[in-house]
N, C-alpha and C positions, 0 to 999 in steps of 0.2 A: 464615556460612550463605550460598550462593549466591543469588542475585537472580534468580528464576526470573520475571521478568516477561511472560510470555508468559500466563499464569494468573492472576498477583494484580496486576498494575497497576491502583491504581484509577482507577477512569471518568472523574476531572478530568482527567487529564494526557491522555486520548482524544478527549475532551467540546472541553477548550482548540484541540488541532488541529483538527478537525470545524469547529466552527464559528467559525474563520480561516477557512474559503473561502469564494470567490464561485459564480456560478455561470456552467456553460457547457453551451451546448446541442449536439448532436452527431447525425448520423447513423447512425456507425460510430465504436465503439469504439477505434479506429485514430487517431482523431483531436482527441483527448486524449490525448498521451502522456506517460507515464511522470512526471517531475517535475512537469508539468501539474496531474498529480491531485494537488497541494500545494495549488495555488491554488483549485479549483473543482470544485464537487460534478458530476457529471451521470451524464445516464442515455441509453444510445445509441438514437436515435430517439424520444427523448422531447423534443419540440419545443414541450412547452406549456409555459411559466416557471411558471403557477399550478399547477399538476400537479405541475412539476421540485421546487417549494416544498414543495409536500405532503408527496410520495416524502423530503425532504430531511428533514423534519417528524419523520416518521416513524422514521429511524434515529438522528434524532437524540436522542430516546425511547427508542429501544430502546439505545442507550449509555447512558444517563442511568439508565435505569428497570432494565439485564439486562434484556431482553423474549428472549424464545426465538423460534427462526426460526416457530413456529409462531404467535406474538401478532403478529410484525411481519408475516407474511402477514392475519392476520384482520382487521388494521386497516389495510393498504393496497388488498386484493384487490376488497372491494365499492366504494372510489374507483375505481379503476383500469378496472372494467368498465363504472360509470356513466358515467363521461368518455369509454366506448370505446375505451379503450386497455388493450384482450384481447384474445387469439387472434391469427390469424393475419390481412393487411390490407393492401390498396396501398396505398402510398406512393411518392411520387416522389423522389428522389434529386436534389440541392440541387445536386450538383457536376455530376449529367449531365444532369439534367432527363426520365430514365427512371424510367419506371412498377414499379416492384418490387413483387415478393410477400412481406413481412417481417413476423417475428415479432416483437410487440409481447409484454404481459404474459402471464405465463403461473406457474405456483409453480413451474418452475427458475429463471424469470429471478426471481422475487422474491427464491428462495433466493442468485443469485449477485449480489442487488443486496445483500442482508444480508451475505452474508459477505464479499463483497471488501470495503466502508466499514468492517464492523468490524474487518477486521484489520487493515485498513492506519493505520486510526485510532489502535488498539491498537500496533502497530508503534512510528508516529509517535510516541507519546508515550512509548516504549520508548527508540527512538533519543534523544527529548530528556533522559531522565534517566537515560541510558549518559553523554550529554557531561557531566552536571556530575556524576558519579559516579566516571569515568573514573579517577581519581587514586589512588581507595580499589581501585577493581573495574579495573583496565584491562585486563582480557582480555574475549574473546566467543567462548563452545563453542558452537557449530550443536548444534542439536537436532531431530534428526529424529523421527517417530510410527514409522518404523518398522513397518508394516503393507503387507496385500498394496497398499494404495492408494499407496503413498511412490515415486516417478519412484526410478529407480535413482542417477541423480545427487544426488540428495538424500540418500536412504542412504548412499552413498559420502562426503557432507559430514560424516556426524553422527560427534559426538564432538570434533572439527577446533576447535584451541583456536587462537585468534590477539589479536595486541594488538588493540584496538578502532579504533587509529588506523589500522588495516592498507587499506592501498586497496581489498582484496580486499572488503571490507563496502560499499565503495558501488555495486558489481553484483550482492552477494549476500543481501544483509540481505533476511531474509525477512518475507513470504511472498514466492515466486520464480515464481510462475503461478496461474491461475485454480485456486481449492479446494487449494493448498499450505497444510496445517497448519503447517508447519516454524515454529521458533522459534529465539531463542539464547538460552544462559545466562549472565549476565554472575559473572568468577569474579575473586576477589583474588588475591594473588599466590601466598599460603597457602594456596587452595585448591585453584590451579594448581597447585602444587608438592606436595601430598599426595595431587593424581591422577596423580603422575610428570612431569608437565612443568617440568622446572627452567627448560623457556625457552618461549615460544609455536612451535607447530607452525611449518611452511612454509606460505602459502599454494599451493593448489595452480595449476598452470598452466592457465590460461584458455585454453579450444579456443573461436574464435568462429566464428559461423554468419551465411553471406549472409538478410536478411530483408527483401521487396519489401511496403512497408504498401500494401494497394490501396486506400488513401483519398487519398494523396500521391505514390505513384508513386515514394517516396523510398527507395533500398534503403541500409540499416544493417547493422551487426552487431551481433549477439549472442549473450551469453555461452552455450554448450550448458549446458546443464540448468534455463537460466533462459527462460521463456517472453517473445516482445515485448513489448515495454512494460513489463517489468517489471524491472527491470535498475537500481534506482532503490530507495537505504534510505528509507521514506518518512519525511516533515516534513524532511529534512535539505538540503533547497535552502533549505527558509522560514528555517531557523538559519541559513544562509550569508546570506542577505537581511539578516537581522537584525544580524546582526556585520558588512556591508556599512557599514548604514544608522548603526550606532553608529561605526564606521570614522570618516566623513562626516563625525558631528557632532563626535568628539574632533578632528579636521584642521579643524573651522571653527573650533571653540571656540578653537586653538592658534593659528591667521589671525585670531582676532578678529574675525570676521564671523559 
């Protein structure tokens, strides 16, 4: 049977990344990127730590508990206005010291503070038990929704069987932009091979695109079809850490130190 984790992962292996990180406070969006959001929760222009905690609190509940986007707003949205952090609101900008007119809480941002943490959390813990499954399951089909809402490059992904060790997964591993459902299916080799694939697809050839963050003035590339910052299989820098960190101690253990 395919390993449809996008659906039935349970909450521990999401719950476990989640609350690995620390926290960081931000501006702009821009500035946490990508592997970043391994290490640390945050919320862009949310500059209060006891607030950032709260907000933190609260998804970390709605993992724990399934809460539906509409419990995790009922139980963030009356903090959020007492503290004043609703609507629309100067703020001054840290890096220029300019007066801005920004959009603080609002039910889109709560909706996209719910679903970018739970997917990427969901992902993360996706990723983690792809690596030690690997051996039984080593493929990954893209699975796209498939609706009028799917980026065209996404449809063009879905179905795309590849080994899991394929590079192509550490700029593709979904989700791949703000409000991307996409998923992958992890398949064995029998599976692979009774949907026709005798061998894993090609990855396909990567078109990249000039991108200027206006938080750091730093222009990168990337991948078309994948949105900035996102270009990153989530938890899978924290597993390079950690097999870093074990690295270390088997090289002291062997010096004797």
């Amino acid at each position: 049977m395919a390993v449809d984790l996008r659906f039935n992962l349970e909450p521990r292996k999401a719950l476990e990344f989640f609350r690995g990180k620390g926290y960081a406070t931000s501006f702009g969006w821009q500035e946490v990127w990508q592997y970043e959001h391994d290490l640390a929760f945050t919320v862009a222009k949310m500059m209060n730590v006891d607030l950032l905690r709260d907000v933190r609190m609260a998804v970390d509940k709605a993992i724990a508990e399934g809460w539906t986007k509409q419990q995790f707003r009922d139980a963030l949205e009356p903090r959020l206005v007492e503290a004043g952090w609703w609507g629309k609101a100067e703020m001054t900008d840290p890096d220029t010291g300019e007066i801005k007119q920004v959009q603080l809480g609002s039910p889109r941002r709560l909706q996209t503070i719910f679903e970018t943490n739970i997917q990427t959390s969901y992902a993360a813990g996706h990723w983690a038990q792809i690596r030690q499954t690997k051996d039984d399951a080593p493929y990954l089909m893209y699975d796209a929704v498939n609706d009028a809402q799917t980026r065209p490059e996404h449809a063009a992904w879905d179905g795309l069987v590849l080994s899991a060790d394929d590079p192509w997964w550490q700029a593709h591993f979904p989700p791949n932009d703000w409000g991307c459902r996409c998923g992958v299916i992890q398949l064995s080799r029998a599976q692979a091979e009774a949907m026709g694939k005798a061998e894993p697809d090609t990855a396909p050839a990567v078109q990249m695109r000039d991108y200027t963050n206006p938080r750091t003035g730093e222009t990168t590339q990337v991948p078309k079809g994948v949105g900035p910052g996102w270009a990153y299989a989530p938890g899978s820098s924290r597993i390079e850490m950690q097999r870093d960190l074990l690295t270390e101690k088997e090289r002291a253990f062997r010096d004797g130190k």
